[in-house]
Jmol script that loads the backbone (N, CA, C; Angstrom):
load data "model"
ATOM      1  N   UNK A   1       0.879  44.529 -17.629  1.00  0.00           N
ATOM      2  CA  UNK A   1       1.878  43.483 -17.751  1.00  0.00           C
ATOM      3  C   UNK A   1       2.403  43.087 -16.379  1.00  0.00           C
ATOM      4  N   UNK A   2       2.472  44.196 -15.368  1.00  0.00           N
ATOM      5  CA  UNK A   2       3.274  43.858 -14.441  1.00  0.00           C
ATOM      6  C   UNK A   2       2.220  42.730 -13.557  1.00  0.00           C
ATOM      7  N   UNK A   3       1.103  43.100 -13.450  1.00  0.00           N
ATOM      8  CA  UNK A   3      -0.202  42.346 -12.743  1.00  0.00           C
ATOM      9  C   UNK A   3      -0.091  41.261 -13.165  1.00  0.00           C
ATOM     10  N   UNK A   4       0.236  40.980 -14.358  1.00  0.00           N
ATOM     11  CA  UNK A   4      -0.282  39.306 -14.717  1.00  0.00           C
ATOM     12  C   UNK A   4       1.344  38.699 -14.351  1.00  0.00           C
ATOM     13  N   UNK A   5       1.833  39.302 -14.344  1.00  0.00           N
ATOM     14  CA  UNK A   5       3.585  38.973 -14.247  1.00  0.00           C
ATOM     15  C   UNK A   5       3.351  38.011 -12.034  1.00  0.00           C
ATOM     16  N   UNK A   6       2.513  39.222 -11.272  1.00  0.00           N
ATOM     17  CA  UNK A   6       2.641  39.363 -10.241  1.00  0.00           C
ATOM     18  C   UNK A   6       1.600  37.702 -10.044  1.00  0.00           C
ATOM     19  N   UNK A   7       0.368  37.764 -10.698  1.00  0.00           N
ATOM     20  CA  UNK A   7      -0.340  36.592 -10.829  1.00  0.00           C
ATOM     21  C   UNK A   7       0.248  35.338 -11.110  1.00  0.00           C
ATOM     22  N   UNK A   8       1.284  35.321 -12.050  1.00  0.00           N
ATOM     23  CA  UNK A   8       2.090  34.607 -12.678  1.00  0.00           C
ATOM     24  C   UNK A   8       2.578  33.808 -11.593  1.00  0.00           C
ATOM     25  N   UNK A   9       3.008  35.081 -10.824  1.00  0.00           N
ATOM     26  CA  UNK A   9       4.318  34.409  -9.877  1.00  0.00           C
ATOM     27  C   UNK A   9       3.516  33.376  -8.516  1.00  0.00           C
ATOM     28  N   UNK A  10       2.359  33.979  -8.104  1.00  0.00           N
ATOM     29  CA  UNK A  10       1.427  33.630  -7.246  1.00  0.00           C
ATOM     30  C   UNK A  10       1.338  32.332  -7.632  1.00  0.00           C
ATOM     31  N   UNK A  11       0.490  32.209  -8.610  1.00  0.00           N
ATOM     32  CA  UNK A  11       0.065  30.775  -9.395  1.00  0.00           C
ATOM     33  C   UNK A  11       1.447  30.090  -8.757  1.00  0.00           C
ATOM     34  N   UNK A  12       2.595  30.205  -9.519  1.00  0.00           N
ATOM     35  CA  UNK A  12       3.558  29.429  -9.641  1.00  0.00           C
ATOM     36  C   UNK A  12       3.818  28.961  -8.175  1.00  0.00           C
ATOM     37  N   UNK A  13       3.938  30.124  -6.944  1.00  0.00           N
ATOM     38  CA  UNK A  13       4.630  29.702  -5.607  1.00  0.00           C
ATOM     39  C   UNK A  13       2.932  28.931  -5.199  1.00  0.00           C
ATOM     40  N   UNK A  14       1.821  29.069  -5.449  1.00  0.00           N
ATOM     41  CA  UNK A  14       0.930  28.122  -4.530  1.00  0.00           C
ATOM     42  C   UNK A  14       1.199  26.924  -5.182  1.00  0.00           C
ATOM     43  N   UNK A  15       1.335  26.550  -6.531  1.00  0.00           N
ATOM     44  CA  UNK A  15       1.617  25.420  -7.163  1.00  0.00           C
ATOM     45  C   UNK A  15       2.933  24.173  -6.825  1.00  0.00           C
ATOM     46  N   UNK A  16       3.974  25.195  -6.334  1.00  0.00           N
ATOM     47  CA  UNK A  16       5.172  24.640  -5.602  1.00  0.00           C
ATOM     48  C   UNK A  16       4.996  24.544  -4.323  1.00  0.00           C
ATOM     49  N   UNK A  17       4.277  25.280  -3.571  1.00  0.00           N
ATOM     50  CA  UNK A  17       3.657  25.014  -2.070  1.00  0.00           C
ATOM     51  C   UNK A  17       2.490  23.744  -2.060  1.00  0.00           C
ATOM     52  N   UNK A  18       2.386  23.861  -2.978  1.00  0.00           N
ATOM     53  CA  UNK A  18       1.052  22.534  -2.748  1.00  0.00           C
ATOM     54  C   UNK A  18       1.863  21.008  -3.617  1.00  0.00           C
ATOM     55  N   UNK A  19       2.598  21.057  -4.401  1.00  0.00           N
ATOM     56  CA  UNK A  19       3.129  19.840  -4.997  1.00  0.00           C
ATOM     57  C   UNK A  19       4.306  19.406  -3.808  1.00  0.00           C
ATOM     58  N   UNK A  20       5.166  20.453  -3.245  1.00  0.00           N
ATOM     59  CA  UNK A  20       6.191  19.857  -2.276  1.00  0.00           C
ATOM     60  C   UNK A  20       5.345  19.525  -0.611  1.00  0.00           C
ATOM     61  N   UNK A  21       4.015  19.870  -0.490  1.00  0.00           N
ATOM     62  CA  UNK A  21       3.166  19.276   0.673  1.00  0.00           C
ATOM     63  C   UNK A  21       2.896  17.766   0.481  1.00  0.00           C
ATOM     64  N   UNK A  22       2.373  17.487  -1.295  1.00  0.00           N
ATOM     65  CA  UNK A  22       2.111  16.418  -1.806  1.00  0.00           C
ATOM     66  C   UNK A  22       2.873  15.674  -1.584  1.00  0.00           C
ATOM     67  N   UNK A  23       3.750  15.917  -2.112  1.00  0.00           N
ATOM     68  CA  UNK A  23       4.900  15.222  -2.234  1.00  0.00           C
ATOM     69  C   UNK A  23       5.816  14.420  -1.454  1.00  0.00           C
ATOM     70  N   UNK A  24       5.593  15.442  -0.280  1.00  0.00           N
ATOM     71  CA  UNK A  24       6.705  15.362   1.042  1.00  0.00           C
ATOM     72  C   UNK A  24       5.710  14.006   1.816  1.00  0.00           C
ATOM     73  N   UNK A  25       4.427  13.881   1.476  1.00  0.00           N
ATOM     74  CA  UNK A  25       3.778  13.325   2.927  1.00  0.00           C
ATOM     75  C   UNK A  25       4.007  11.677   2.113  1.00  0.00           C
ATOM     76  N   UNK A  26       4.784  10.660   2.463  1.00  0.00           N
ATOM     77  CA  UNK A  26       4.582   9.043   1.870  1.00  0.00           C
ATOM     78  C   UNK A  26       4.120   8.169   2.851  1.00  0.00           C
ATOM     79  N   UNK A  27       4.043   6.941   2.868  1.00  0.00           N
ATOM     80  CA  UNK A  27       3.225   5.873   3.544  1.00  0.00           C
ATOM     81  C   UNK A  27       4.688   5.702   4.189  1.00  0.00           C
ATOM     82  N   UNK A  28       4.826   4.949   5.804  1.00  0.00           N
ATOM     83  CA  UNK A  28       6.226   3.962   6.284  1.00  0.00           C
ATOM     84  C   UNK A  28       6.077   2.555   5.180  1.00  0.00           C
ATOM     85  N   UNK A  29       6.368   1.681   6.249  1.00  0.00           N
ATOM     86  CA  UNK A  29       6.316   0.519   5.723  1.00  0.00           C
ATOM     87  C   UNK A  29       5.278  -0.141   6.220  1.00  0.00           C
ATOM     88  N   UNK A  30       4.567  -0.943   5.040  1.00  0.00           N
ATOM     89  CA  UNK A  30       3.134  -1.040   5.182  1.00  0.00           C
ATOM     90  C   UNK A  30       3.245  -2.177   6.237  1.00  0.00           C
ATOM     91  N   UNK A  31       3.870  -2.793   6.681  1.00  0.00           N
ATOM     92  CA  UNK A  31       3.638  -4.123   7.524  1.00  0.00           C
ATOM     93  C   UNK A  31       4.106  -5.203   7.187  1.00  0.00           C
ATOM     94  N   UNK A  32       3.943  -6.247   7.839  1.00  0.00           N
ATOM     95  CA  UNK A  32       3.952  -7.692   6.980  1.00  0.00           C
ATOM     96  C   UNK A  32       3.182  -8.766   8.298  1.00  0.00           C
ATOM     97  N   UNK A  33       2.450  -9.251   7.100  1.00  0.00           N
ATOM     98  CA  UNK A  33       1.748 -10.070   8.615  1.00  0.00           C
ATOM     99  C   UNK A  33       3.054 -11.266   8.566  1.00  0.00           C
ATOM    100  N   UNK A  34       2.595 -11.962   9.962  1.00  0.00           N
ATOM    101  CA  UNK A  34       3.355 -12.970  10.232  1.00  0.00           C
ATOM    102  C   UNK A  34       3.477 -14.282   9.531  1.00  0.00           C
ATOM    103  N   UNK A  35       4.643 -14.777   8.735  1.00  0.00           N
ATOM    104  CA  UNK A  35       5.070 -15.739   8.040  1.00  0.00           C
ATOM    105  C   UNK A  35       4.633 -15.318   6.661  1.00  0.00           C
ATOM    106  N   UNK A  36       4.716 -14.050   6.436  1.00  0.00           N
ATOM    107  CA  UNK A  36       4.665 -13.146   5.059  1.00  0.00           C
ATOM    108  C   UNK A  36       4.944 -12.262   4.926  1.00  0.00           C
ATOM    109  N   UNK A  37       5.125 -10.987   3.929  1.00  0.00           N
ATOM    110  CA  UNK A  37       5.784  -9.582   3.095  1.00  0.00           C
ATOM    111  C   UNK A  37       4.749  -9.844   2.520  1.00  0.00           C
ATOM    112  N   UNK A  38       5.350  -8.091   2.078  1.00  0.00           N
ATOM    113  CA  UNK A  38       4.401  -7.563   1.222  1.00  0.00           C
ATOM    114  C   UNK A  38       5.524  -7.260  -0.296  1.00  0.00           C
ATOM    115  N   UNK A  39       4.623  -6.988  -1.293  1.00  0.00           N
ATOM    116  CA  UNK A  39       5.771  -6.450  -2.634  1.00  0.00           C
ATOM    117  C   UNK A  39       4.961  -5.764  -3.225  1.00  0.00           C
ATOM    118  N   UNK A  40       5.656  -4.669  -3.474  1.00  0.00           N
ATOM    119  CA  UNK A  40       7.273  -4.286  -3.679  1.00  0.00           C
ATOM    120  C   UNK A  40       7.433  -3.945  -2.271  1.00  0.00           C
ATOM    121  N   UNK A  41       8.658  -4.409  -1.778  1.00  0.00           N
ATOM    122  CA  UNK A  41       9.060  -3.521  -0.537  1.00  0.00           C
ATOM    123  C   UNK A  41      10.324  -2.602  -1.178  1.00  0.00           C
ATOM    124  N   UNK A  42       9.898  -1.205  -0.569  1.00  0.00           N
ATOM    125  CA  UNK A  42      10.669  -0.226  -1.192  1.00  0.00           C
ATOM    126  C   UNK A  42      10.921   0.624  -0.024  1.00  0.00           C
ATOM    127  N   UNK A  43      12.230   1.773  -0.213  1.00  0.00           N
ATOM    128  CA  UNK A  43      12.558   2.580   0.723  1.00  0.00           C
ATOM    129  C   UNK A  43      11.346   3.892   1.186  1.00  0.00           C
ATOM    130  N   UNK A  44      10.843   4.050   0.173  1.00  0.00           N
ATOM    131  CA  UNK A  44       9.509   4.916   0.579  1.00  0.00           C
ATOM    132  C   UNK A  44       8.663   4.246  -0.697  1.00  0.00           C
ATOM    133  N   UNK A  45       7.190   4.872  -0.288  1.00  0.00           N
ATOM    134  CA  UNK A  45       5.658   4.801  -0.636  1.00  0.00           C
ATOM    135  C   UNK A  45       5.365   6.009  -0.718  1.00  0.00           C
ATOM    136  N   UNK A  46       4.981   6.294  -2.116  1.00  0.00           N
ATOM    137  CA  UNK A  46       3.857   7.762  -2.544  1.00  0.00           C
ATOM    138  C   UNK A  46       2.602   7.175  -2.696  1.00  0.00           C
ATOM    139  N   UNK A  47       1.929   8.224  -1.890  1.00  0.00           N
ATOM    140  CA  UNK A  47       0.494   8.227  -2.330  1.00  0.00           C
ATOM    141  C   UNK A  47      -0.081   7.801  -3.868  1.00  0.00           C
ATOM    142  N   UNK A  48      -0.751   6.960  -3.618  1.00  0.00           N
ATOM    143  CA  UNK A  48      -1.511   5.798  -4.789  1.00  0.00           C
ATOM    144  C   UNK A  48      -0.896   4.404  -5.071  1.00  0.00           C
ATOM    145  N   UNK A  49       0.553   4.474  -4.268  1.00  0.00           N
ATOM    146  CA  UNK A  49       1.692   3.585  -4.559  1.00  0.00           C
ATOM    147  C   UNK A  49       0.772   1.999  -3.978  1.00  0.00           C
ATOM    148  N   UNK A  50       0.515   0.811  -4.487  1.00  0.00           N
ATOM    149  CA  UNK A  50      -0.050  -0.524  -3.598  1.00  0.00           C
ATOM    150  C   UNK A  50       0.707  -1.172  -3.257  1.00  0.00           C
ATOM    151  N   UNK A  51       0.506  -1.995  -2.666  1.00  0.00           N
ATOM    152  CA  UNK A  51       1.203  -3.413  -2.343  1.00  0.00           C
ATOM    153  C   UNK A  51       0.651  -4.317  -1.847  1.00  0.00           C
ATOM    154  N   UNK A  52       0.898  -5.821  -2.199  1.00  0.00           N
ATOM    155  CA  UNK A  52       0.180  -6.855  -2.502  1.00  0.00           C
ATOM    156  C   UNK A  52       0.859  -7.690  -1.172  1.00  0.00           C
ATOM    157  N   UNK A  53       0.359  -8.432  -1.117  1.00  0.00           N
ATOM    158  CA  UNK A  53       1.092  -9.602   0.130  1.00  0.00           C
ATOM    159  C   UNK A  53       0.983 -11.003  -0.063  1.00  0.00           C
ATOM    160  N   UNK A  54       2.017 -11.631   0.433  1.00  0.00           N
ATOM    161  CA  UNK A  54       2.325 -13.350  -0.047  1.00  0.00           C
ATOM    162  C   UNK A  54       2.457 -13.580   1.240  1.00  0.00           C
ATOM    163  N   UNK A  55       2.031 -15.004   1.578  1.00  0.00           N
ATOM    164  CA  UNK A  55       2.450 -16.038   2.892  1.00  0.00           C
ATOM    165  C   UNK A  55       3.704 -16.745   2.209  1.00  0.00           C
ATOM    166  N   UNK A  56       4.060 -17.236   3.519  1.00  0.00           N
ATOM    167  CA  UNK A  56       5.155 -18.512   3.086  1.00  0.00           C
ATOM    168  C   UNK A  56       4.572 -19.504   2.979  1.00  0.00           C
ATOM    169  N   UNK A  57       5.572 -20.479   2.621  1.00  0.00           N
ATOM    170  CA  UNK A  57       4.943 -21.718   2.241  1.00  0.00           C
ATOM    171  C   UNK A  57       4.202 -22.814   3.309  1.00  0.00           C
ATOM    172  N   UNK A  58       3.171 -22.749   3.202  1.00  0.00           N
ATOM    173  CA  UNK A  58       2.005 -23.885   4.240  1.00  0.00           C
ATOM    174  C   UNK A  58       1.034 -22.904   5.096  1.00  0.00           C
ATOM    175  N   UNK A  59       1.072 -20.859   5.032  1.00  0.00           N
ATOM    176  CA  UNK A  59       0.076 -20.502   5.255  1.00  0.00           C
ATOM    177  C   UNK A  59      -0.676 -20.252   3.785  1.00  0.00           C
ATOM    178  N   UNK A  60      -2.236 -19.371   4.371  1.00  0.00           N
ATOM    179  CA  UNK A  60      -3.003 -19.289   3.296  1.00  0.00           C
ATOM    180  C   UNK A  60      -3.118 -17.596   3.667  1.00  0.00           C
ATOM    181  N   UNK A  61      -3.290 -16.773   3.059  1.00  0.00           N
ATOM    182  CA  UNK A  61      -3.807 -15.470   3.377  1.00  0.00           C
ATOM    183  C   UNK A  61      -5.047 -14.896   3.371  1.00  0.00           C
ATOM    184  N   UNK A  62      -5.603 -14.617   4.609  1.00  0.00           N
ATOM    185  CA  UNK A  62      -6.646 -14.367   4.801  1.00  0.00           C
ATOM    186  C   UNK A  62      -6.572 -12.445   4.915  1.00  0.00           C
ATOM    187  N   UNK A  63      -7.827 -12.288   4.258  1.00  0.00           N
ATOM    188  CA  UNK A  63      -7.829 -10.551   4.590  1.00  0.00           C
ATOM    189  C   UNK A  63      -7.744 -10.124   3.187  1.00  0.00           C
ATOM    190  N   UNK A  64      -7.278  -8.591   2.959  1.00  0.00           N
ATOM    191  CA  UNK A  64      -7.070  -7.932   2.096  1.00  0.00           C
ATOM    192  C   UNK A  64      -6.115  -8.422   1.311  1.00  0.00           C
ATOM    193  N   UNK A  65      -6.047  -8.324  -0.365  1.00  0.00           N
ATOM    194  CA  UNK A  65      -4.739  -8.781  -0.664  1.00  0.00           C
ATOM    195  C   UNK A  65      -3.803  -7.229  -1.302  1.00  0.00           C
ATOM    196  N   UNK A  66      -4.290  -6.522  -0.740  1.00  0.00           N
ATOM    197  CA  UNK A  66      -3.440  -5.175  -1.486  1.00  0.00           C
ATOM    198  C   UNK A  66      -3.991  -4.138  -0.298  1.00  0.00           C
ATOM    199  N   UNK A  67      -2.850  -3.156   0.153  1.00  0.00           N
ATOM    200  CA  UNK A  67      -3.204  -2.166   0.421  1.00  0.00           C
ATOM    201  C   UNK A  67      -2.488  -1.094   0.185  1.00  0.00           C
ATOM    202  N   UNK A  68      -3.245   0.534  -0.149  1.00  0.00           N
ATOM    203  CA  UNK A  68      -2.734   1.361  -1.006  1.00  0.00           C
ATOM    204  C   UNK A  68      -2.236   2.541  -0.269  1.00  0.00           C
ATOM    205  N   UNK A  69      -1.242   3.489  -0.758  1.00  0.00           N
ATOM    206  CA  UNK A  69      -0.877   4.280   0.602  1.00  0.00           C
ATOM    207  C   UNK A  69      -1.823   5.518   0.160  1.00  0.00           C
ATOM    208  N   UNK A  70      -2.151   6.536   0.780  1.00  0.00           N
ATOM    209  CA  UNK A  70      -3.127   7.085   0.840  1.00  0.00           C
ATOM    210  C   UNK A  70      -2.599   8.526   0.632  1.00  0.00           C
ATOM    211  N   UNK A  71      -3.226   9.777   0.556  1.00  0.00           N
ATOM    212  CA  UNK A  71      -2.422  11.369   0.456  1.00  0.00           C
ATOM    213  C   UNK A  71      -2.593  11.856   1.484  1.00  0.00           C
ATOM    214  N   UNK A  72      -2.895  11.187   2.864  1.00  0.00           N
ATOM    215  CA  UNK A  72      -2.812  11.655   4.595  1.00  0.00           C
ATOM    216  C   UNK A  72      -1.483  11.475   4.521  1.00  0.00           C
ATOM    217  N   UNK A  73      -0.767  10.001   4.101  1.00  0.00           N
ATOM    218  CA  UNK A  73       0.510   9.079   4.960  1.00  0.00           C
ATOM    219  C   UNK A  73       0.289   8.121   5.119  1.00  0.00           C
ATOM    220  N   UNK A  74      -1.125   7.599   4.691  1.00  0.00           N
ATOM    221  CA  UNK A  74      -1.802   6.105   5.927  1.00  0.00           C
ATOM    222  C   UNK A  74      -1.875   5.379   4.914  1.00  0.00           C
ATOM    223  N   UNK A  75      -2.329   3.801   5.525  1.00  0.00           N
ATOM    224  CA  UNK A  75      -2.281   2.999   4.495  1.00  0.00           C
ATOM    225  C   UNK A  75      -3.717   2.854   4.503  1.00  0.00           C
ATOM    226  N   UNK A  76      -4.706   2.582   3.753  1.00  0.00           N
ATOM    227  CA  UNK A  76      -6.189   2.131   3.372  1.00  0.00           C
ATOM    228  C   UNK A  76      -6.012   0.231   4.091  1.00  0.00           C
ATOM    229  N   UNK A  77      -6.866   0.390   4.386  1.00  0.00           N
ATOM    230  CA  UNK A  77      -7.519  -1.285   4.573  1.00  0.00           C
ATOM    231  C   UNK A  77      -6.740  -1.653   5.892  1.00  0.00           C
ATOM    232  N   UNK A  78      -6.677  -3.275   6.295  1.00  0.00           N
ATOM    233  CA  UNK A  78      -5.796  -3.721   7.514  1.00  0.00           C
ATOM    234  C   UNK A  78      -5.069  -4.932   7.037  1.00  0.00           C
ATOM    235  N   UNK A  79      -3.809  -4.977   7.562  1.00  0.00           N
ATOM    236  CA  UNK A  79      -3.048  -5.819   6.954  1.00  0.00           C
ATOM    237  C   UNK A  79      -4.278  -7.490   7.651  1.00  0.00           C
ATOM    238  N   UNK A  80      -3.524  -7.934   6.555  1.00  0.00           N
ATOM    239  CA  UNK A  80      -3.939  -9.391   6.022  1.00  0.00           C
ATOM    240  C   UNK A  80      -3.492 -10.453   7.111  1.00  0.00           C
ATOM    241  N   UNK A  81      -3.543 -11.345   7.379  1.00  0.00           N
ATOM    242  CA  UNK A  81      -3.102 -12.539   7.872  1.00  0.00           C
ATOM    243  C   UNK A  81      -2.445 -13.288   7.233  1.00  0.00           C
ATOM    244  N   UNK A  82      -1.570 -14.612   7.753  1.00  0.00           N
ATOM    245  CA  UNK A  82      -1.405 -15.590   7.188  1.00  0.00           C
ATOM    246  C   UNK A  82      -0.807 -16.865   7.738  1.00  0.00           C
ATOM    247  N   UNK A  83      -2.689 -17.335   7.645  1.00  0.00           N
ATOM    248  CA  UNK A  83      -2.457 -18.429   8.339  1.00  0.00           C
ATOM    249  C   UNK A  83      -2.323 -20.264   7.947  1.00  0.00           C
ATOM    250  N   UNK A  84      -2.134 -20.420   9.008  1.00  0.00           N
ATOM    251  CA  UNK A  84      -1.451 -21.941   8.591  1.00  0.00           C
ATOM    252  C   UNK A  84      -2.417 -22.900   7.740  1.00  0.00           C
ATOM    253  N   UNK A  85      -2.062 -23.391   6.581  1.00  0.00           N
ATOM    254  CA  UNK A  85      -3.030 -24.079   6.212  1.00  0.00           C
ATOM    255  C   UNK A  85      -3.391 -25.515   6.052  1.00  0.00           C
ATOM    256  N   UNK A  86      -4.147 -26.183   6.451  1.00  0.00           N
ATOM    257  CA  UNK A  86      -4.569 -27.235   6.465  1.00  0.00           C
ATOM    258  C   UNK A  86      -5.367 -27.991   5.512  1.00  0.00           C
ATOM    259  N   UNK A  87      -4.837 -28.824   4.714  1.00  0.00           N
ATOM    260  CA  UNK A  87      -5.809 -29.455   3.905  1.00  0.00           C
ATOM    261  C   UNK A  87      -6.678 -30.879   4.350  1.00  0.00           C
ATOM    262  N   UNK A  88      -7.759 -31.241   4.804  1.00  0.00           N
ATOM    263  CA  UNK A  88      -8.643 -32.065   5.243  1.00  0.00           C
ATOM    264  C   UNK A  88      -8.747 -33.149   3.860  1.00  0.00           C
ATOM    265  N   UNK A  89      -8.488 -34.213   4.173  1.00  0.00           N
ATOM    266  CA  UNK A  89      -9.194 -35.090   2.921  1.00  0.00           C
ATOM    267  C   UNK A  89     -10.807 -35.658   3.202  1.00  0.00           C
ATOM    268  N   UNK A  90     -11.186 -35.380   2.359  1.00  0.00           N
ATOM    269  CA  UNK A  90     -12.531 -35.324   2.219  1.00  0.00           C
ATOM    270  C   UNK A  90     -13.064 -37.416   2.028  1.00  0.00           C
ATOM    271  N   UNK A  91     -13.561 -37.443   2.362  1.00  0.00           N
ATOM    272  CA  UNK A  91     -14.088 -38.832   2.725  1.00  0.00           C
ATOM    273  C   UNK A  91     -14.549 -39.507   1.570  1.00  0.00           C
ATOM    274  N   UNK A  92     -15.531 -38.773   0.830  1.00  0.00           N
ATOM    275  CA  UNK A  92     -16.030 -38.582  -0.249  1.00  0.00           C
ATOM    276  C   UNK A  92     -14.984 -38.976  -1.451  1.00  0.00           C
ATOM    277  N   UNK A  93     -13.876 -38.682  -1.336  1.00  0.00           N
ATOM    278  CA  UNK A  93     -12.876 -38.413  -2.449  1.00  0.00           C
ATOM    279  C   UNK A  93     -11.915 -39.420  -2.657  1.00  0.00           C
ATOM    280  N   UNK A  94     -12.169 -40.489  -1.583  1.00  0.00           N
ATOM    281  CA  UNK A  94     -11.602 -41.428  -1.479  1.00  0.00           C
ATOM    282  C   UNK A  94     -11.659 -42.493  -2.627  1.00  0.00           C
ATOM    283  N   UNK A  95     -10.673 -43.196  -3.310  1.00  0.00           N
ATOM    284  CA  UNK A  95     -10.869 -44.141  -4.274  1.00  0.00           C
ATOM    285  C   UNK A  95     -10.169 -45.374  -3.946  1.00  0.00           C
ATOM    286  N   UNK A  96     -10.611 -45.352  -2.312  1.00  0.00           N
ATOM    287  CA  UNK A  96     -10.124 -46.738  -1.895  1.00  0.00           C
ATOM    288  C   UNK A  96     -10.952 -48.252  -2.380  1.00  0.00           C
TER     289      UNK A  96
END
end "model"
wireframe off; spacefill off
backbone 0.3
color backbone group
């Protein structure tokens, strides 16, 4: 009884040594490219936690549209761009 008691306890402290390592390590703040955020912006990021990114109004976003925080600390992928966008009228499309 006392052995499995002693196992017991083992199990339990590597299980609390390894969930408060988990636990403890979160992403900063993922970035924001220029003339955009990201959402959710939150006070911390756990590992698996994403976030998506928006331009303001008249860029377009180029790049990734999500990046996820990782169980290092880091974020996966590279933040996104967002750049200015231009719409061309097409010649073709004309119904002059």
């Amino acid at each position: 009884m006392a052995k499995s008691f002693v196992i017991g306890v083992w199990i339990l402290f590597a299980f609390e040594l390894y969930w408060s390592v988990v636990r403890g390590l979160e992403c900063g703040y993922p970035g924001a490219p220029s003339f955009g955020r990201p959402h959710p912006v939150k006070e911390s990021y756990r590992p698996g936690d994403a976030v998506s990114f928006t331009c303001a109004h008249g860029h377009s976003l180029q790049g990734p549209l999500q990046r996820v925080c990782l169980f290092n600390g880091t974020w996966a992928g590279q933040l996104p761009l967002c750049g200015i966008y231009f719409h061309v009228n097409d010649p073709l499309d004309n119904d002059v």
